[in-house]
N, C-alpha and C positions, 0 to 999 in steps of 0.2 A: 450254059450250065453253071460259069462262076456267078452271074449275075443273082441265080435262083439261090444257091448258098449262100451268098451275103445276103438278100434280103430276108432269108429266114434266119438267118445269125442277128441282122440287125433286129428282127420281130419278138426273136428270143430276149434279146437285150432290152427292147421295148416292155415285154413283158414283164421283163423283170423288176424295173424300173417303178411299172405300175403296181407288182406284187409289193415291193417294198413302202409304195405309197399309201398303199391299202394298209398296212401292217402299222405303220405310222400312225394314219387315223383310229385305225382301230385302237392304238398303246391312247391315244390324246384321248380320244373316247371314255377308256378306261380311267383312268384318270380323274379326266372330269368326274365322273360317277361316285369314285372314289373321295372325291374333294366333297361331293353332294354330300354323302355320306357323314366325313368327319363333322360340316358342321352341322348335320341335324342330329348327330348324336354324343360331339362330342365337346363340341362350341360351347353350347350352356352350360356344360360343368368346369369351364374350366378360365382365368382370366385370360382378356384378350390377348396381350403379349406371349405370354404361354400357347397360346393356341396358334398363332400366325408361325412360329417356327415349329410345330407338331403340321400342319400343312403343308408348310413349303419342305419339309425333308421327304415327307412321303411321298408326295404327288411330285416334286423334282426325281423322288429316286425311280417312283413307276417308270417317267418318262423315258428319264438316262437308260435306262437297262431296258426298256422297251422298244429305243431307237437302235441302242448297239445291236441286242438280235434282231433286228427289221433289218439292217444293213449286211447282215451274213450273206444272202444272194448275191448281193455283188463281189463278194471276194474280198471284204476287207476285213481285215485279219484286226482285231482288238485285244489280241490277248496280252501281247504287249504292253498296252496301257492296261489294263483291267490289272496285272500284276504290278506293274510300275505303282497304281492308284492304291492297292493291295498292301503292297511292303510301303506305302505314305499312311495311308492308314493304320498301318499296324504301330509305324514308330509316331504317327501325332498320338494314337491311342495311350498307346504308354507313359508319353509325355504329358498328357492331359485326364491321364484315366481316374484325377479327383473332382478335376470338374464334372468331365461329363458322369460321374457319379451322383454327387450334386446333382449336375442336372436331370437325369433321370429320376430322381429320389424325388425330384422338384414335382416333375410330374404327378409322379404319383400321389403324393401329398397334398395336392390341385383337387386330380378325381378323387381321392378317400376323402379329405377335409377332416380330416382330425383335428385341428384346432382353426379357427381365424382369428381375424385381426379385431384386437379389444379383449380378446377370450384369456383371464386368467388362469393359466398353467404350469407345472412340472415336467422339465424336459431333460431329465438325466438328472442331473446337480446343480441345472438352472430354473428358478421359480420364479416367476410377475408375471408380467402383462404384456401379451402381443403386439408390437408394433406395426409390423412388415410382414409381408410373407413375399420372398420373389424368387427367381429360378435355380438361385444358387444357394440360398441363405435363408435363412430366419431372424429376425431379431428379435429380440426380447428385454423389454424395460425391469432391473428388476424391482424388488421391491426396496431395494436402496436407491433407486434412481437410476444405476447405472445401464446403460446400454448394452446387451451381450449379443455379439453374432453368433450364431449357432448356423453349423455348414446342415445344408438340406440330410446329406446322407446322416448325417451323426442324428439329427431329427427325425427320420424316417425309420434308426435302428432301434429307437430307446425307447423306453415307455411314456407314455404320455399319458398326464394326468391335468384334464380339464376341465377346471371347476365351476367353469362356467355352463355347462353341458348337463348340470345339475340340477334339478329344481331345489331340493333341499339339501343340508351338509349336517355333521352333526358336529354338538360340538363340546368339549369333553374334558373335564376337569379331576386332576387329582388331588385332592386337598386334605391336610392331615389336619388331626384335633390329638389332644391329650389323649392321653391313656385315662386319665380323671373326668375328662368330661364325657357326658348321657348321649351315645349314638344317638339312640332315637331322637332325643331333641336335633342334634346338628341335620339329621336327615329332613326331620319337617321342615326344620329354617331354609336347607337348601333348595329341597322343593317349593316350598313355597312363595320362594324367589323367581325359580325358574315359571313355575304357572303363571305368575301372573306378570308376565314380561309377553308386551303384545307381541313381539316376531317370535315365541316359541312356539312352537306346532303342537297340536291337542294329540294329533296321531302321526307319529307315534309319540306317546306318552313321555316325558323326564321323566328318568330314575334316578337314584341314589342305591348305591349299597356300598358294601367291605369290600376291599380289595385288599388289603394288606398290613399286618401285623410287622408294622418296622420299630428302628431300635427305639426310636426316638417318640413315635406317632404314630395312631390307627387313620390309614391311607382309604379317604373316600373315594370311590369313582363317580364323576356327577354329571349324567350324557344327558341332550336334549337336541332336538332338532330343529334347525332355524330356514329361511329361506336365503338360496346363494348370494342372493344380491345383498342382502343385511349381512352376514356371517358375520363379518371380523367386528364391527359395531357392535352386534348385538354379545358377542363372547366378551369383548372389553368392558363391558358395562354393566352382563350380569355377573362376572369375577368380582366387580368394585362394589356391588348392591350385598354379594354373598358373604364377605367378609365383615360389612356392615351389620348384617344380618346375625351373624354366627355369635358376633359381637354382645349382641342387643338380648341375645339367649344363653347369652354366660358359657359358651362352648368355646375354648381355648386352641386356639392356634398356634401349638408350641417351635419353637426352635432348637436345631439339635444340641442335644446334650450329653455329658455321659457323665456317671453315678458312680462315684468310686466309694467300695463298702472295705474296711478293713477288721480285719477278721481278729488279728491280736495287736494287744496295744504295743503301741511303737514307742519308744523312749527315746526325746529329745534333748541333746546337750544344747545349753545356753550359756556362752562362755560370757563375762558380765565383768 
């Protein structure tokens, strides 16, 4: 009779053995399926190194948590670690909770692609040219030369203005003239500046009009719209052509002044 009790205690335990083996395969299974998955749909959006540690956390974390429950039939208790690992986590978290901001913000910035590398933009209070983009950081060249880190998350919160992402930009001039000199003339000089400058676009059209009645000067506004890749050329050189222009038609580009009128005569002593 004891012999019949241990060989079905031992057949239980054999059992058991094998349900936990099956439970195993099945978690590796998973997994794999799951690896399948990230990289056909998540590989090509995102750079390599970015992607091999978005792999190995998920498909490590399936596994870990998929063997510790597989191991529950046998009686071995993990709560103990699982909270031990628990309150580690919590105090690395805290200790680290700007990287791994960063680095999730990393991510994200991967799959949306709001700007790349070479892409001319505004990233808060920082303006140039993209250098870098990696899991922690952004740099950015600016337009004085100098090098600016920018942390993933501060990039990820701010607004972003990519002017590369444009086909065209406009580009847009306030220019004052005299109170004495003929709008209409300065308008056609200015237009006619901007027309006929090859990168300005037909459509939409250059205008000219009033903007504003200041102390000094009647304030033109003079928009036209160029292609991104010329912009800053093409804005440098029809300012230098316009004032040439304004010039050549007698319209005065005053600087500020002010006009003192007196109203009753003033008597000067001249001690002599």
């Amino acid at each position: 009779m004891g012999s019949v009790t241990a060989i079905e205690a031992t057949w239980d335990q054999l059992l058991k053995y094998v349900g936990v083996a099956a439970a195993i395969a099945v978690v590796i299974v998973v997994a794999f399926f799951i690896r399948l998955s990230l990289r056909r749909g998540l590989k090509p959006r995102v750079e390599p190194h970015v992607y091999a540690v978005i792999e190995k956390v998920v498909v490590y974390g399936v596994v870990a948590l998929g063997v510790m429950a597989s191991l529950s039939p046998l009686g071995i208790d993990l709560t103990g670690l699982l909270v031990a690992g628990g309150i580690a986590g919590i105090v690395i978290g805290l200790a680290s909770q700007t990287v791994f901001s960063n680095l999730i913000s990393g991510v994200f910035l991967y799959i949306d692609r709001p700007l790349q590398i070479g892409d001319p933009v505004s990233v808060g209070d920082v303006s140039g040219q993209v250098i870098d983009i990696s899991i922690l950081s952004t740099k950015i060249r600016s337009w004085d030369g100098y090098i600016v880190r920018v942390p993933n998350d501060k990039v990820f919160q701010s607004a972003i203005m990519n002017y590369g992402r444009a086909v065209a930009r406009r580009v847009v001039y306030s220019i004052g003239i005299s109170y004495g000199s003929d709008v209409g003339r300065a308008r056609e000089a200015i237009l006619k500046v901007m027309e006929g400058h090859p990168f300005v676009l037909k459509e939409p059209p250059p205008e000219v009009f009033v903007n504003e009645f200041a102390d000094s000067a009647i304030v033109l506004t003079a928009r036209c719209w160029t292609p991104s890749q010329v912009w800053f050329p093409t804005k440098a050189a029809l300012l230098e052509v316009i004032k040439e222009e304004l010039k050549k038609h007698g319209v005065e580009i005053p600087f500020p002044q002010l006009d003192l009128h007196v109203k009753e005569d003033v008597k000067v002593l001249v001690r002599g």
